[in-house]
MIGUMI-186098 format. One record per residue (C-alpha): x, y, z; residue in one letter. Coordinates in steps of 0.2 Angstrom, whole numbers, padded with zeros to 4 digits, always signed. Example, Ala and Ser with C-alpha at 12.3 -4.5 7.8 and 13.67 -1.06 7.14 Angstrom:
BEGIN
+0062-0022+0039a;+0068-0005+0036s;
***
This chain:
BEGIN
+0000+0000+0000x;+0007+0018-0004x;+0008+0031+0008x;-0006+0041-0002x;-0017+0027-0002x;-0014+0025+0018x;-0017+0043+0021x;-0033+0041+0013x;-0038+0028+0021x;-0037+0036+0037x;-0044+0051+0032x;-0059+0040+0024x;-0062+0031+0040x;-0061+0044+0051x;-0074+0055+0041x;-0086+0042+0040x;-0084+0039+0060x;-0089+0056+0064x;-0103+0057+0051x;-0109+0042+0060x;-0104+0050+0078x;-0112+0066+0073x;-0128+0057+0066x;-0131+0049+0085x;-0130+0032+0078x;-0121+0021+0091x;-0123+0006+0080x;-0116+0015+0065x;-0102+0023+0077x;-0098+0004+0085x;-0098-0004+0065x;-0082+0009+0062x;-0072+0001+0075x;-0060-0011+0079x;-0064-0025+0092x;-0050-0018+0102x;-0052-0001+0100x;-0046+0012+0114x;-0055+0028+0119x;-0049+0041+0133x;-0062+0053+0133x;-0062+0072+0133x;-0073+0077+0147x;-0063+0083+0162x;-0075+0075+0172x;-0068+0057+0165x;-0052+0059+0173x;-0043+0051+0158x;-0055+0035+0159x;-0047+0021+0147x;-0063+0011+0139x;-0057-0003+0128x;-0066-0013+0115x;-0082-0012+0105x;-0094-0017+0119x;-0087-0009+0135x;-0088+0008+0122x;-0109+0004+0120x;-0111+0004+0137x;-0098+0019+0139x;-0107+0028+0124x;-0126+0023+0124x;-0134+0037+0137x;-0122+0050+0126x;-0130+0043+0110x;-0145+0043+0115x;-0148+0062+0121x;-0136+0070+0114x;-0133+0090+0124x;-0127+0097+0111x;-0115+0096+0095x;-0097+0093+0087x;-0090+0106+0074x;-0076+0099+0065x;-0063+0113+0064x;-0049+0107+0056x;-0042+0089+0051x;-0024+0083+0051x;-0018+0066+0043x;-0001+0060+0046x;+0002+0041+0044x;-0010+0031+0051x;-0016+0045+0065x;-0027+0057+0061x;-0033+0072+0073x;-0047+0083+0075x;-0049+0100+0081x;-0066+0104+0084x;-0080+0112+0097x;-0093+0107+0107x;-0108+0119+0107x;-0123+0117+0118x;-0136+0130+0123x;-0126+0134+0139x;-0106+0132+0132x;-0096+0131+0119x;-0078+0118+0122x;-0064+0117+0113x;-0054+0101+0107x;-0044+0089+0101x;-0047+0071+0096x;-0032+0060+0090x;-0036+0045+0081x;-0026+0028+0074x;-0034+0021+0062x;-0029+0000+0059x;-0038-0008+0042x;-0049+0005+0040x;-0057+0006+0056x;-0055+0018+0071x;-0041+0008+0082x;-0038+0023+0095x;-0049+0038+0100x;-0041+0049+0113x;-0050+0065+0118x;-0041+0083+0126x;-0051+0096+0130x;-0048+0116+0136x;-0054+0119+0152x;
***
């Protein structure tokens, strides 16, 4: 595989994660992962909580998915390799977060997802 065809690849998988994420479709969300996929999340609140693979992320995500407070803008978007990251805000009708996701992508699918937020 060439380096071009890799970068899109990731880019590819990662846009279709977040349309999925974005669309409040757990099931979608979940198909775009890997069996073994990491996530840290990016509420202070989670105090750097490690959630590994598909099923222990449905129970972590489902109550989020399901009444969603408010929505992700994707600001900017940054491939290199198999990582890609995100810069992007939260806005809800009483905040507006800034972030930063960074992703590994393994296959096509989302391996790592590990949120940072400005507080």
């Amino acid at each position: 595989m060439s380096d071009g065809h890799a970068l899109s690849r990731a880019i590819d998988a990662v846009i279709a994660f977040t349309a999925a994420w974005d669309a409040h479709d757990l099931e979608a969300t979940l198909d775009l992962v890997t069996d073994d996929c990491v996530f840290e999340s990016a509420r202070p609140d989670a105090m750097g909580t490690r959630i590994v693979g598909r099923a222990a992320l449905r129970d972590a995500w489902k109550a989020g998915f399901a009444n969603p407070a408010g929505e992700f803008e994707v600001e900017d978007t940054i491939v290199a390799g198999d990582r890609v990251v995100q810069l992007w805000r939260f806005v809800s009708d009483d905040r507006v977060v800034r972030g930063v996701d960074v992703l590994r992508v393994r296959d096509g699918l989302v391996a790592e997802k590990f949120g940072y937020v400005k507080v």
